[in-house]
Structure formats: structure tokens, C-alpha cells
N, C-alpha and C positions, 0 to 999 in steps of 0.2 A: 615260214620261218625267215624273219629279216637276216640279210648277208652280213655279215660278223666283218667289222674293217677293223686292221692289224697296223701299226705302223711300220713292224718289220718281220720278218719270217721269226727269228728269234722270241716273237713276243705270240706268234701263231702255235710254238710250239709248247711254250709255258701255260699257253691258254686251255691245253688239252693234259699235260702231264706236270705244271707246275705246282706247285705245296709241297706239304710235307712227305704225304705218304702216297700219294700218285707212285710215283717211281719207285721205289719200297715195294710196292705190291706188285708191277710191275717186274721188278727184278725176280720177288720169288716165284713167277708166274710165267717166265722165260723157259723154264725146263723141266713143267710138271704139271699135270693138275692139283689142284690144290682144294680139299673142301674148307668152307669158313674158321672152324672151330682152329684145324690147323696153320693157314693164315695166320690168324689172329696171335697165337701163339708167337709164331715167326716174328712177329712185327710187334716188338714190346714198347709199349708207351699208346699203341690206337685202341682208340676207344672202339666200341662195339658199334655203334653212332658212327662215327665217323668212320668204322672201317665200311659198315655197310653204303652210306652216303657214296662214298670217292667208288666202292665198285660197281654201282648206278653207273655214275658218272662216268670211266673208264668203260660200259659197256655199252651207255647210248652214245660212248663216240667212236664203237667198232673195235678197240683194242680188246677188247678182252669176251669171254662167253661164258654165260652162265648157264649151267645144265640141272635142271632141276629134276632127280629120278621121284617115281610115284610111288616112296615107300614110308611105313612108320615106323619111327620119324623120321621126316623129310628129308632129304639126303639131296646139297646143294653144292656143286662141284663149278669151279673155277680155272678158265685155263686162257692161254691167248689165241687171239686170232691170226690170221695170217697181215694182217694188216697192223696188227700188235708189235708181229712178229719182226716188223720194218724196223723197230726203234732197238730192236738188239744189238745195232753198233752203235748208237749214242749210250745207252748204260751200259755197256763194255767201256765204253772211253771217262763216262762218269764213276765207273768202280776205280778203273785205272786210277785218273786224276785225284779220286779221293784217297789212295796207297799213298803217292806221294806227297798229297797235303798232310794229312796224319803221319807219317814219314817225318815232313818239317819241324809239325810240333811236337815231335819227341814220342808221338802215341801209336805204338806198334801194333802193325793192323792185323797181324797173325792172332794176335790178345785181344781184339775185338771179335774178331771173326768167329772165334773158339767160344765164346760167351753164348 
């Protein structure tokens, strides 16, 4: 696997948790396991497609694990790793930051939250 060059740390980290729903899944995966079905629910607007795509993606770069029990039907369960577990204080500071943006524009995050 060719070494991946970065112009700045900043752009190292986007590389692995930037889009839409990277960080999204990540967040509901901070403090639970979570199976698909449920996910998917949590995160209104990702498609089926692309939720599954980003948790590939999110698990062959270590953050996250997928546990697949041997029952019918298949029962696939989601949680983070300890290395996942590293980026709990950048989405703590990107939940914060987002209060305050929503804050600015007048959109009261108690009223998002509660949706």
C-alpha cells in the first residue's frame, strides 16, 4: 500500500473522518453498540449504500468494529475501537462548536436534538 502524503495534519484527519456521515456514525458509536437497522434510523437522510460504504470505510481505518453474531437472521453489531475511541474529544468540541453555531442562527439545538 503506497504512503498517503498529506499537506497538513488537518487534511490527515479529514482523510479518514471527513463527509457527511463519517462523524455522524461516529458520534452515535461513542457510547454504545449500535446494530445497523438502528444506526440507520439514528442518522435520517443516509442511505442504506452509503451507510454501509462509510462503515467499511470507518472499520478498515481501525475506528470502529464490526461484530457479526452466527444467527438467523444475521445479527451485525457496531461499536468503536479503542483507537476510534481517540477522536472523543474532537466530536465533543465539534458537538459543542455546532450549539453555538446553531445558537447564532437562531436554531435552537434543544429542538434539533429532541427530533
Amino acid at each position: 500500500m503506497p504512503a498517503t502524503r498529506f499537506n497538513c495534519p488537518v487534511e490527515a484527519t479529514l482523510d479518514v473522518i471527513g463527509g457527511k456521515w463519517k462523524a455522524l456514525i461516529l458520534w452515535r458509536l461513542q457510547d454504545q453498540v449500535v446494530r445497523f437497522g438502528d444506526l440507520k434510523r439514528m442518522i435520517p437522510g443516509v442511505t442504506q449504500k452509503m451507510l454501509t460504504q462509510q462503515l467499511r470505510e470507518l472499520e478498515q481505518d481501525g475506528l470502529i468494529l464490526r461484530t457479526v453474531y452466527a444467527e438467523v437472521p444475521p445479527k451485525v453489531e457496531y461499536s468503536m475501537t479503542e483507537y476510534g475511541e481517540s477522536l472523543r474529544p474532537l466530536l465533543r468540541l465539534m458537538c459543542q462548536w455546532g450549539v453555538g453555531h446553531m445558537e447564532k442562527m437562531d436554531v435552537d439545538p434543544m429542538r434539533i436534538a429532541a427530533e
